[in-house]
C-alpha positions as MATLAB code, in Angstrom:
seq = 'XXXXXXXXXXXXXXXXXXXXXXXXXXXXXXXXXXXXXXXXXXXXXXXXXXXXXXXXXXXXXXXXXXXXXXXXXXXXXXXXXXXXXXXXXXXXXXXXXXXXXXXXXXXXXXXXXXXXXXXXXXXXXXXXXXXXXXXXXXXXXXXXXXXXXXXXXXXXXXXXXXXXXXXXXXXXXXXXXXXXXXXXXXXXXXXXXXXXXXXXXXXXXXXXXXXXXXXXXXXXXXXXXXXXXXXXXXXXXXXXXXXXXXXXXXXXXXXXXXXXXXXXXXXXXXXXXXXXXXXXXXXXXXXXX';
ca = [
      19.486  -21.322    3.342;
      20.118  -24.325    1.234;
      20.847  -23.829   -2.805;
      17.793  -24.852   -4.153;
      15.602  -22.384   -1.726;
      17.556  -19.911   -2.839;
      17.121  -20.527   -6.351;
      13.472  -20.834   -6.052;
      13.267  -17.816   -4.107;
      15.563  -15.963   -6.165;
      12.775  -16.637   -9.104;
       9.729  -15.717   -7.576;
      11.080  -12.668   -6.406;
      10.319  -10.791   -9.747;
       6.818  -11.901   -9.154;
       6.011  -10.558   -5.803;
       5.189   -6.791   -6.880;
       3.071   -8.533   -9.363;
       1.374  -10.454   -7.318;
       0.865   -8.100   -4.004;
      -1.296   -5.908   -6.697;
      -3.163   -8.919   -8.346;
      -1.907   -8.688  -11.537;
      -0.373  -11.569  -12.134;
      -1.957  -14.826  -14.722;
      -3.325  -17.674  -13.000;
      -0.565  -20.201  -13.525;
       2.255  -18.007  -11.796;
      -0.105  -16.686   -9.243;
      -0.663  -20.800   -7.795;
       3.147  -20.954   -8.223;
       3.492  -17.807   -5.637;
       0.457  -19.222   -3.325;
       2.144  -22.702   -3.525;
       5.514  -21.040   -2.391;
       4.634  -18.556    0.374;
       3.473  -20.963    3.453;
       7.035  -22.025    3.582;
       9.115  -19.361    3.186;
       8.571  -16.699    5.687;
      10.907  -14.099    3.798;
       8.976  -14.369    0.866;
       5.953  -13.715    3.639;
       7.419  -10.826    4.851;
       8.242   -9.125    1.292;
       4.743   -9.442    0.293;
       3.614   -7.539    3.374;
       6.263   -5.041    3.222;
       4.963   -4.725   -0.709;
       1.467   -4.607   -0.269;
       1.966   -1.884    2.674;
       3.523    0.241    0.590;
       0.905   -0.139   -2.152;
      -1.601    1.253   -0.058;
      -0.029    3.622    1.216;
       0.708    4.970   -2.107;
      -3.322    4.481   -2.940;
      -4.100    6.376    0.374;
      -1.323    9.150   -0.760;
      -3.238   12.175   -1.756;
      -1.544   14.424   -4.533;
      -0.138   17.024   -3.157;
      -1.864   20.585   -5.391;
      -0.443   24.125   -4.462;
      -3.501   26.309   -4.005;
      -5.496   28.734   -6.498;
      -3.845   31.986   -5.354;
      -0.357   30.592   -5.655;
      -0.655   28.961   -9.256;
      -1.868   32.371  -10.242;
       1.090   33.770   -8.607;
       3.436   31.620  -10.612;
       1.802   31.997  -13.915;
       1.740   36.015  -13.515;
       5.872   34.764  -12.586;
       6.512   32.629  -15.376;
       5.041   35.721  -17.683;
       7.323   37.689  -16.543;
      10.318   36.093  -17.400;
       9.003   35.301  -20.764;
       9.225   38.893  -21.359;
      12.568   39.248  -19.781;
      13.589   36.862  -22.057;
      12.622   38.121  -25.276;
      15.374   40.545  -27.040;
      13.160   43.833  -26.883;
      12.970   43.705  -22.868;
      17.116   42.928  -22.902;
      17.743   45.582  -25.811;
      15.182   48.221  -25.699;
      14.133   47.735  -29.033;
      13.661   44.769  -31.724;
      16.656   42.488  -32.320;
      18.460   42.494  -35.411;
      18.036   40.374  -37.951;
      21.010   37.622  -37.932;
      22.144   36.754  -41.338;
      21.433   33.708  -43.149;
      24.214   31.489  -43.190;
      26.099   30.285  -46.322;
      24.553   27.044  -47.487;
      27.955   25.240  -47.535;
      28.785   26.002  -43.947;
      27.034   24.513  -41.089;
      27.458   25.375  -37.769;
      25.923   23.141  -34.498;
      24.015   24.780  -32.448;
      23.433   21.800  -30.167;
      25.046   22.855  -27.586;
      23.795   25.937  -26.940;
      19.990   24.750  -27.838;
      20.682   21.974  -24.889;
      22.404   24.545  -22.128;
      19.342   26.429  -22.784;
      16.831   23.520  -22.539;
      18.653   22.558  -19.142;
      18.434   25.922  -18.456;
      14.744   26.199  -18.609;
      14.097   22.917  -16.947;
      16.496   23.460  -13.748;
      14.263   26.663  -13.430;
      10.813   25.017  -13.289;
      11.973   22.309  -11.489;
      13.042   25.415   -8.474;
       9.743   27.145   -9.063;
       7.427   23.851   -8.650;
       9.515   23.288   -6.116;
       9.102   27.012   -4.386;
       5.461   26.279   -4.858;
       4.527   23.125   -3.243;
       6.563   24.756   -0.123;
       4.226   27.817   -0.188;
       1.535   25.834   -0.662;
       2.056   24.298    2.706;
       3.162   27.427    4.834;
       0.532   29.031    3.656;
      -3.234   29.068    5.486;
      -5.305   27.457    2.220;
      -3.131   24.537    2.819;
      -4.765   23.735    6.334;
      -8.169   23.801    4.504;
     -10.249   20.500    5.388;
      -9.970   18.266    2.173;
      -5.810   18.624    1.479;
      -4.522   16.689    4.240;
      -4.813   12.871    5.581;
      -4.735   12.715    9.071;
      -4.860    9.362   10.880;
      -5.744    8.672   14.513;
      -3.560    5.927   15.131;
      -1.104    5.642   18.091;
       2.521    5.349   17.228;
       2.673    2.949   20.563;
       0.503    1.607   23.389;
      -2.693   -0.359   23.331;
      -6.231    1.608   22.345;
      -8.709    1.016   23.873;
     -11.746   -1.468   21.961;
     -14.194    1.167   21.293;
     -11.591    3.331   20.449;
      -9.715    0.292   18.356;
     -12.785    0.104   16.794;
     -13.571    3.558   15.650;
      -9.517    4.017   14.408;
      -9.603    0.558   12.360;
     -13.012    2.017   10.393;
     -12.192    5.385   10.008;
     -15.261    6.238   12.242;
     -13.350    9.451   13.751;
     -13.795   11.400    9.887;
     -10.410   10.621    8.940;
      -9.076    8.097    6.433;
      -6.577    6.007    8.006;
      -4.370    4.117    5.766;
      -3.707    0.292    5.963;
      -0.219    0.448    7.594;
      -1.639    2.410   10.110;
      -4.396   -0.456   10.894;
      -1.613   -2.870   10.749;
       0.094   -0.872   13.900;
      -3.025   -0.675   15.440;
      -4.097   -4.256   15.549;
      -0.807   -5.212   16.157;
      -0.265   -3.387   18.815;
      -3.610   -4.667   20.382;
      -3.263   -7.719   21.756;
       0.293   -6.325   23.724;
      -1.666   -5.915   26.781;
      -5.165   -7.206   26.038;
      -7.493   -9.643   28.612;
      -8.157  -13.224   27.148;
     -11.958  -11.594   27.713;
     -11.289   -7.997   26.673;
     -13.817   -6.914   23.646;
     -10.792   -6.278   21.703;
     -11.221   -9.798   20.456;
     -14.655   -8.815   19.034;
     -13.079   -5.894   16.621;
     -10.011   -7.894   15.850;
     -12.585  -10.490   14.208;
     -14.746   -7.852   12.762;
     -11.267   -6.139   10.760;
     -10.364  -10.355   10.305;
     -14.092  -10.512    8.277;
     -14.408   -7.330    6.903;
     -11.199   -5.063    6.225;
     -10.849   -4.508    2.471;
      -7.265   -4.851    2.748;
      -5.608   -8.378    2.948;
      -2.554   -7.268    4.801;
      -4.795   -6.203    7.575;
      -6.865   -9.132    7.150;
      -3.707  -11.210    8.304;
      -2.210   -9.018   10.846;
      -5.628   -9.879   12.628;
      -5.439  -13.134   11.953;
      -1.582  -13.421   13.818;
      -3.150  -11.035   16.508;
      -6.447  -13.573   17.111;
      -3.849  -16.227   17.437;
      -1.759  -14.706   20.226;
      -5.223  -14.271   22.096;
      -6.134  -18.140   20.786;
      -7.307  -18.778   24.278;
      -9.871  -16.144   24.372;
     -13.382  -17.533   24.768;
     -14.699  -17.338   20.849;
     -11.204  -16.605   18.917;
     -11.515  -20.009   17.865;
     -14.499  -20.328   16.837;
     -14.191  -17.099   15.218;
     -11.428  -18.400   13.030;
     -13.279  -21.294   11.995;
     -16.397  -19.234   10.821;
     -14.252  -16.657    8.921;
     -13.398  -19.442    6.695;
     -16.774  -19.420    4.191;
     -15.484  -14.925    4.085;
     -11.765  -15.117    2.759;
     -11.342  -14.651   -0.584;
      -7.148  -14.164   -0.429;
      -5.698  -16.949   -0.516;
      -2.578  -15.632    1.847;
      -5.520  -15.125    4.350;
      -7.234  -18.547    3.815;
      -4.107  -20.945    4.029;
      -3.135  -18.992    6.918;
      -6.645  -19.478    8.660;
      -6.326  -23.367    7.731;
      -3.431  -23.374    9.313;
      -4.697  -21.671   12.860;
      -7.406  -23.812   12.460;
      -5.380  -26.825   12.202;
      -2.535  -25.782   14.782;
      -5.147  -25.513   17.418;
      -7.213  -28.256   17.046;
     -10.529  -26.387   16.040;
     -12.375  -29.480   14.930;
     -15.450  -27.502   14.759;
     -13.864  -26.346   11.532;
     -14.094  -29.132    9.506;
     -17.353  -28.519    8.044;
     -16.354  -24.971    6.548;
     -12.891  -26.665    5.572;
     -14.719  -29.103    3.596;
     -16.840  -26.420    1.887;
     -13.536  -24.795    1.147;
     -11.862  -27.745   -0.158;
     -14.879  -27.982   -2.889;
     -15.070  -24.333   -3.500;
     -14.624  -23.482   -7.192;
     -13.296  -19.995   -7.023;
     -10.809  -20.837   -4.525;
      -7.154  -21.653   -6.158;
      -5.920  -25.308   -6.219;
      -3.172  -24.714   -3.666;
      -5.687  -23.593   -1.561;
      -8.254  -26.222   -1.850;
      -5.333  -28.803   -1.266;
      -4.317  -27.412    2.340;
      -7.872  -27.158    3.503;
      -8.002  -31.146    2.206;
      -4.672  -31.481    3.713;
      -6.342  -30.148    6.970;
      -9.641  -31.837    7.121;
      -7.391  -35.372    7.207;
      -5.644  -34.062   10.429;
      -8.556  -32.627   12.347;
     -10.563  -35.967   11.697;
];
């Protein structure tokens, strides 16, 4: 990689966990857009990024049940009172004598063993508690788990695609699980298999924009389909990412679709869309004409 890609990369690499949760300003946010058709490491980050950012959204915490918290607290009680100097002595503690003024004596160490002390034991018993609460049978309730039907491997089958990718089957599936499963849809798919129907469906409506383009890539390895191009074309006027529309103008472009120069010229004029964005899809409308 030469010096100044490097460099360039090297800067906007602060910026990517930023941007993958749309928090960055304007200004830096066209610098990262500007930056990621080119650089497919940078591409890759920002997947691997946004990924994990919904799969921490998807993550449910993790609460020990009602009978065991009650369990603990009636535990913790109890060594409160072991603690205190009537329950070690059998009777009240003696009064400790005041100190002269003029000599002081640190009690910092002792005051921190104990702290450390205190804290290594709740750490064991939250700990101790969270395991319980999943050996035991309240923790197989419906409600405190997230299940997910997709296949670690093979090729579903469309209606079954279908019903994994929008959580049709009752359980929330999160978006690196629909990444696998359109991914791994096109390994064995017909050009005319239906699976080209629900890959443009999660291309138009998936809420996530990581799944968004892992449907785009999979539309293009079926790109001679019957309708995948035309598909791409009219899921132009939808995108609202900007990863997701440079990467359709590109498709679009790559194969030819001249049928798309209407919607790229809508694009191209579009105020919402980011300059970057409306300078590929003016970039593209001069090579399809």
């Amino acid at each position: 990689m030469k010096l100044s890609e490097f460099s360039t990369c090297s800067e906007l690499e602060s910026l990517l966990p930023a941007y993958a949760e749309s928090s960055l300003p304007t200004a830096e946010a066209e610098r990262v857009v500007a930056h990621l058709p080119g650089c497919p490491a940078c591409q890759q980050q920002l997947r691997e990024l946004r990924a994990l950012s919904a799969d921490f959204d998807a993550a449910l915490p993790e609460v020990p049940g009602t009978a065991l918290r009650h369990n603990f607290m009636a535990m913790l009680e109890q060594q409160k009172q072991q603690l205190k100097p009537e329950a070690a002595f059998g009777g009240p503690a003696a009064p400790v004598a005041e100190q002269p003024a003029a000599k002081v004596i640190s009690m910092w160490p002792t005051a921190l063993a104990s702290n450390w002390v205190r804290i290594a034991a709740s750490i064991v018993l939250v700990a101790a508690g969270v395991f319980l609460g999943r050996q035991l049978p309240w923790s197989s309730q419906p409600g405190n788990t997230v299940a997910t039907t997709a296949p670690a491997t093979g090729q579903a089958a469309p209606a079954t695609l279908a019903a994994a990718l929008s959580g049709d089957s009752g359980h929330a599936v999160s978006a690196s699980s629909r990444i696998a499963l359109v991914t791994n849809s096109t390994k064995t798919a017909e050009p005319d298999d239906a699976t080209v129907q629900v890959l443009l469906n999660t291309l138009n409506f998936d809420p996530n924009p990581n799944v968004r383009l892992a449907a785009c890539e999979a539309l293009y390895r079926l790109r001679d389909a019957p309708g995948v191009r035309e598909g791409l074309a009219n899921s132009l006027p939808i995108q609202t990412d900007p990863n997701v529309q440079i990467a359709l103008i590109d498709m679009v472009v790559s194969l030819r679709v001249h049928r798309a120069v209407p919607q790229l010229q809508r694009l191209a004029k579009r105020p919402d869309a980011l300059p970057v964005v409306r300078a590929q899809a003016e970039a593209g409308i001069g090579k399809l004409i």
